[in-house]
N, C-alpha and C positions, 0 to 999 in steps of 0.2 A: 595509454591514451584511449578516451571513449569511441564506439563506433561512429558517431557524427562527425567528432573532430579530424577521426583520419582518413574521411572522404576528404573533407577540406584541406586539411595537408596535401592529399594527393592530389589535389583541384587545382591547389596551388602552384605545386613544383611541377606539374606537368603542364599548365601555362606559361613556365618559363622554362621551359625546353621544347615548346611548342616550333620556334624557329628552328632548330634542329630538326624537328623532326618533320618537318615541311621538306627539307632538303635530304632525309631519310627517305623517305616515300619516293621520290623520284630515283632513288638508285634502287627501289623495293626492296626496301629496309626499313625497320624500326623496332624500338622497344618499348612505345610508351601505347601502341595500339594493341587491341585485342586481336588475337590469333585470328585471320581470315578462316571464316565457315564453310564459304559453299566454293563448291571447288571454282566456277569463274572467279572467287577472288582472288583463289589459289594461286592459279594461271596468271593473274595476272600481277600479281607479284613478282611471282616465280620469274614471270618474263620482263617484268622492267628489273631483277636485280641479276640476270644473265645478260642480257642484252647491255647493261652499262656495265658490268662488272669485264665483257669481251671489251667492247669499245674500248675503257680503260686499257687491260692489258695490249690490245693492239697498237691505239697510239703511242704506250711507253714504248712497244716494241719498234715501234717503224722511225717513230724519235731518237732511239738510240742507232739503229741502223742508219739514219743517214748520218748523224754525227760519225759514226766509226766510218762509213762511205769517204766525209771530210778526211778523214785523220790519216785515214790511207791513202789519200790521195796528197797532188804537190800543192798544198792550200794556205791561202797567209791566214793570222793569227785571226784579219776582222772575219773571215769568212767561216770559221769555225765558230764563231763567236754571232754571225749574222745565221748561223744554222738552229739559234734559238734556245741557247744551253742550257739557258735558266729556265724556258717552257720544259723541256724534258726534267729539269729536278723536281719544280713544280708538280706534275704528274707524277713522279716518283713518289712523292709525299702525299700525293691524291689517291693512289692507287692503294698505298700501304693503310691510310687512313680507311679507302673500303673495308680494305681484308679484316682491321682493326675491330670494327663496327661490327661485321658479320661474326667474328670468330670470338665477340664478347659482350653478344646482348643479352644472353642469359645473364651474366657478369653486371651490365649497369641496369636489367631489370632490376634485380634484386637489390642492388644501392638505392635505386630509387624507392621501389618498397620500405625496403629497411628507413631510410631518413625518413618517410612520415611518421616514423614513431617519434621522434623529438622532434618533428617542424612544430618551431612555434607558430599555434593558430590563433589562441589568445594573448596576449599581452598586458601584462596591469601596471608596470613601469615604464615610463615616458624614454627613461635612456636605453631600454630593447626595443620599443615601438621605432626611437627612432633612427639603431641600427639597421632593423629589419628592413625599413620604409627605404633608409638613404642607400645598403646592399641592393635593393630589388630596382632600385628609377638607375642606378650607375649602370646595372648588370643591362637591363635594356638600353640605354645608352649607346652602353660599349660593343651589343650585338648588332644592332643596328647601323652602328660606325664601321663595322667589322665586313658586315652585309654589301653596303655600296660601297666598297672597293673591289668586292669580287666579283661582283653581278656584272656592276655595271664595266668591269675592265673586261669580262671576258665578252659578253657582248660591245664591248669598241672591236676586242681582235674579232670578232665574228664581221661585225657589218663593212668593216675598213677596206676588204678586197670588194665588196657589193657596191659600195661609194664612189670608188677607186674607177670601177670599173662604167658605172654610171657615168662618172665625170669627164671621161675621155668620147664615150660615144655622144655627149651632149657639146662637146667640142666637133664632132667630127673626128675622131682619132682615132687611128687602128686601135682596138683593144679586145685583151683577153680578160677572165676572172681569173686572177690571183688563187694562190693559193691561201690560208687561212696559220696554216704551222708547216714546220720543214719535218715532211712524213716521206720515209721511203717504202715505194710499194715496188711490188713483184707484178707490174704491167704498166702498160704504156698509160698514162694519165693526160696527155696531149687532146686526146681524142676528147667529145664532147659530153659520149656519156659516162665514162670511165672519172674524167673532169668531174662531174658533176657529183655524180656517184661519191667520190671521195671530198669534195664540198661536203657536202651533209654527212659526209661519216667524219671530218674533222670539226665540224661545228658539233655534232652532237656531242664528241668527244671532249669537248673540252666542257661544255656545258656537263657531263656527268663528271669530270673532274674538280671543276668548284662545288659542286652538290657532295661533292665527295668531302673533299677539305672543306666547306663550312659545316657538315652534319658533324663533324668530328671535333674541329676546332670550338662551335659555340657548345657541344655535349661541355666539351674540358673546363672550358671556362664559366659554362654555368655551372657544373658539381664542382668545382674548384673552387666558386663565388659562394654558393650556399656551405659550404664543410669552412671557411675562412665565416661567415656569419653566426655562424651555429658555435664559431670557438668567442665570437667576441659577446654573443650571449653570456656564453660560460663563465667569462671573465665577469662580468657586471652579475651573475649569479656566486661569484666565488669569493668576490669583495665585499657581500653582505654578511659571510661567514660570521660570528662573533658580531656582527650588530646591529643584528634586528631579535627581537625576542629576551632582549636585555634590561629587563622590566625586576627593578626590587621588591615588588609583589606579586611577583611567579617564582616558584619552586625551582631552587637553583640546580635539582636535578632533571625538570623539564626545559633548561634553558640548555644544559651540556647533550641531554638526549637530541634536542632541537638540530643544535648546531652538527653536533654528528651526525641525525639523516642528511643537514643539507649537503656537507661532504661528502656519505656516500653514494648521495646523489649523482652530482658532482663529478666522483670517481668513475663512476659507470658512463657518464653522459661523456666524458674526455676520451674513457675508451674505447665506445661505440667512435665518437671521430675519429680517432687516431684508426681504429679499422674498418672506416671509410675510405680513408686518404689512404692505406695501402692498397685499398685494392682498386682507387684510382691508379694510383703510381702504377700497380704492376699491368695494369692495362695500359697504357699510355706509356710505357716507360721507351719501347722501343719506336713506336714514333717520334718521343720525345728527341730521340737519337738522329734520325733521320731530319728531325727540325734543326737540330746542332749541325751537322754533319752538311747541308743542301743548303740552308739559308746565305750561309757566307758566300759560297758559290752563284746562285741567282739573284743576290743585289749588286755584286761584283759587274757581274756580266749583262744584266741589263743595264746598269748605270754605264758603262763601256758604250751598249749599246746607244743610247743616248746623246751622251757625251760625242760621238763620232760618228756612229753608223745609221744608217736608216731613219733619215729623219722623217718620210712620210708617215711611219710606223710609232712617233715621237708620242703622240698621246696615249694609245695601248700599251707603251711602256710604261708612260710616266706614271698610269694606273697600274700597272704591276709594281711598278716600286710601291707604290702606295700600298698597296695589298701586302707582298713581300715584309714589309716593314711593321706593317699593322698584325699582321698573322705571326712574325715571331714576338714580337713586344706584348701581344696578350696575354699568349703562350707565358712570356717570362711574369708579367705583373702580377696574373693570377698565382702564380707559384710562387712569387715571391710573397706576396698577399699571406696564402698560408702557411708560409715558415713565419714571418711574422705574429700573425695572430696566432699562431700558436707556442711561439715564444712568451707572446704575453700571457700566457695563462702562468705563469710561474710569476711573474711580475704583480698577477693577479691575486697570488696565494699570497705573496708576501704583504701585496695592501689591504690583507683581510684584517677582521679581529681577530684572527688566531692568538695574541696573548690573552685574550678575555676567556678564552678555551682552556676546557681542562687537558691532560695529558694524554688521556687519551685522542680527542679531538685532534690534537697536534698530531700526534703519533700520525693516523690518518691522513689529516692534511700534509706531511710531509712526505707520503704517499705519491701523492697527487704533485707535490713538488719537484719532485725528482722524477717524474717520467717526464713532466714538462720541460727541463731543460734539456731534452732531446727534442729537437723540433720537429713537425711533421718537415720534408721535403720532398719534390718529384726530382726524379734523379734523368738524366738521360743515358737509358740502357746500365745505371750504376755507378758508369764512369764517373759523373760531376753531377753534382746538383745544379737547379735548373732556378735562379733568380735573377734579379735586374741586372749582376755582373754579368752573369753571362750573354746577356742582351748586348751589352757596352762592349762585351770579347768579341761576339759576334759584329758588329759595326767595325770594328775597329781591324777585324780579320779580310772584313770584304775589301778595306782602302786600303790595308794589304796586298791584295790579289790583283787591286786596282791598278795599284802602281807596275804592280809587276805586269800587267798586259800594257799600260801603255808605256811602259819601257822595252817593250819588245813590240809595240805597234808603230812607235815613233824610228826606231831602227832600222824596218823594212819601208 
């Protein structure tokens, strides 16, 4: 690729990972900006990605302390369940997605590098202009869909105790500020400024917890969305194999030479994605895990919540399902997206003109066909692959878990 073209490739994909990395920056992180020069920026990096990176681990930690508070204690089933269980997974998968980010941006630096060498910049057929066009308008789409469930849900839980508490003194009415999440701390919190104090150390916290999970989640699904684009190129590049350059007054050994560059073109271009997509996979694999493993669990229990408990709280819920639902269904589509499109590449090979090819040609192309009929997939942590079934397993596991709390809620 010319130097001109792969500034603009890089102009490009780093416009669409531009939302990502808006939500990078605020945990002071990122990989698509240049290395900070002078030491103020340094600092000030350094300090917004310590400063959210404690926040973080201290709400998981004070989250799981009072749940375990509950558990040892004589407690019914909603009140374990009113202690926020799905907030504490939530953050579990926010937290791991920081660590994720930080312990592999060298890791998606270099993917993004690396793909401006084949982003297409130019285009001369109508059927890639109009993959590329209809991948990039979905992809923002689907970030921006993605976007206001988590923004705007964690700000409802933020403002709802400030509301709360509004509404009672504008009645007249004894009131205190609410708390924000069910956090257990090592002092008395009753008091005003200790109150207060932990108000804004749980609103920050939850706020660098979606900055967390959306820097990670729209990273995935936009190198997920572009590595599934770049294969359906491929495809519409691998069907013209054998028929273009099929001209009775050209030398039938520059029609056979033709057709083998474009194969091992071709060849090359399939296995730069395929070691794309592992080293997606192997970055993401273990979050992938923890999205298997939590998701079933916090739409279980907010829908619980819902359904029974806490109906002042009924809207910040109902945007966490929303969220909850939206965040693992991405997760699965995009992945399923690239098992797919890269299933068809073998689909691709066979709708070529490979009998127009001579033997060698074939030889080559069957190359090419038989790695494709392994498909790229993200796996979670190895155990299973990660597509729409598991999306369906997952749904199907929370009304599982459903039944079984309120078979044991309707009891007591």
């Amino acid at each position: 690729m010319a130097g001109n073209e792969r500034v603009i490739a890089q102009r490009e994909i780093h416009q669409t990972l531009s939302k990502s990395n808006i939500f990078m920056r605020l945990n002071g992180l990122s990989f698509i900006d240049d290395p900070p020069k002078t030491i103020l920026d340094k600092i000030k990096v350094y300090f917004a990605f310590v400063v959210s990176g404690t926040a973080l681990f201290l709400m998981l930690v004070g989250e799981f302390a009072f749940t375990a508070s509950l558990l040892t204690g004589s407690v019914s089933v909603e009140e374990i369940i009113k202690g926020y269980v799905h907030i504490a997974g939530y953050d579990s998968m926010s937290f791991g997605k920081f660590i994720l980010i930080w312990y592999n941006s060298s890791v998606f630096r270099k993917l993004v590098h690396e793909l401006s060498d084949i982003w297409p910049v130019t285009i001369s057929d109508d059927a890639s202009a109009e993959i590329k066009r209809d991948s990039l308008k979905a992809l923002r789409v689907m970030q921006i869909f993605y976007m206001f469930w988590n923004v705007f849900g964690v700000w409802m839980y933020n403002l709802t105790p400030v509301v709360l508490y509004l509404y009672h003194i504008v009645r007249g009415d004894p009131s205190r500020l609410g708390d924000i999440w069910h956090v257990y701390y090592p002092f008395d919190t009753s008091k005003r400024l200790p109150h207060t104090l932990a108000f804004f150390f749980e609103m920050y916290g939850g706020i660098s917890s979606v900055n967390a999970m959306l820097s990670a989640d729209i990273l995935f699904i936009t190198m997920a969305s572009h590595i599934s684009m770049l294969l359906r190129l491929l495809q519409v590049k691998i069907r013209l194999i054998g028929t273009i350059g099929q001209d009775e007054h050209v030398d039938e050994r520059k029609q056979s030479q033709h057709s083998y560059e474009m194969i091992v073109d071709a060849v090359k271009i399939h296995q730069r994605l395929i070691s794309y997509g592992n080293d997606l996979e192997n970055a993401f694999t273990v979050v992938n895990l923890l999205n298997v493993l939590l998701s079933s669990v916090n739409i279980c229990c907010v829908v619980f919540s819902i359904v029974f408990l806490e109906p002042v709280m009924d809207m910040s819920n109902k945007l966490f399902i929303g969220a909850a639902l939206t965040q693992m269904g991405v997760v699965c589509w995009y992945a399923d997206d690239i098992y797919r499109a890269s299933a068809g590449v073998a689909d691709a090979a066979y709708e070529s003109g490979w009998y127009r090819c001579d033997p060698r040609c074939r030889r080559a192309l069957l190359v090419l066909l038989q790695r494709s009929q392994r498909p790229l997939y993200f796996t979670a942590f190895k155990f299973r692959a990660i597509t729409m079934i598991t999306y369906s397993s997952i749904l199907t596991t929370s009304y599982s878990y459903f039944t079984l709390l309120y078979t044991a809620y309707r009891r007591n």
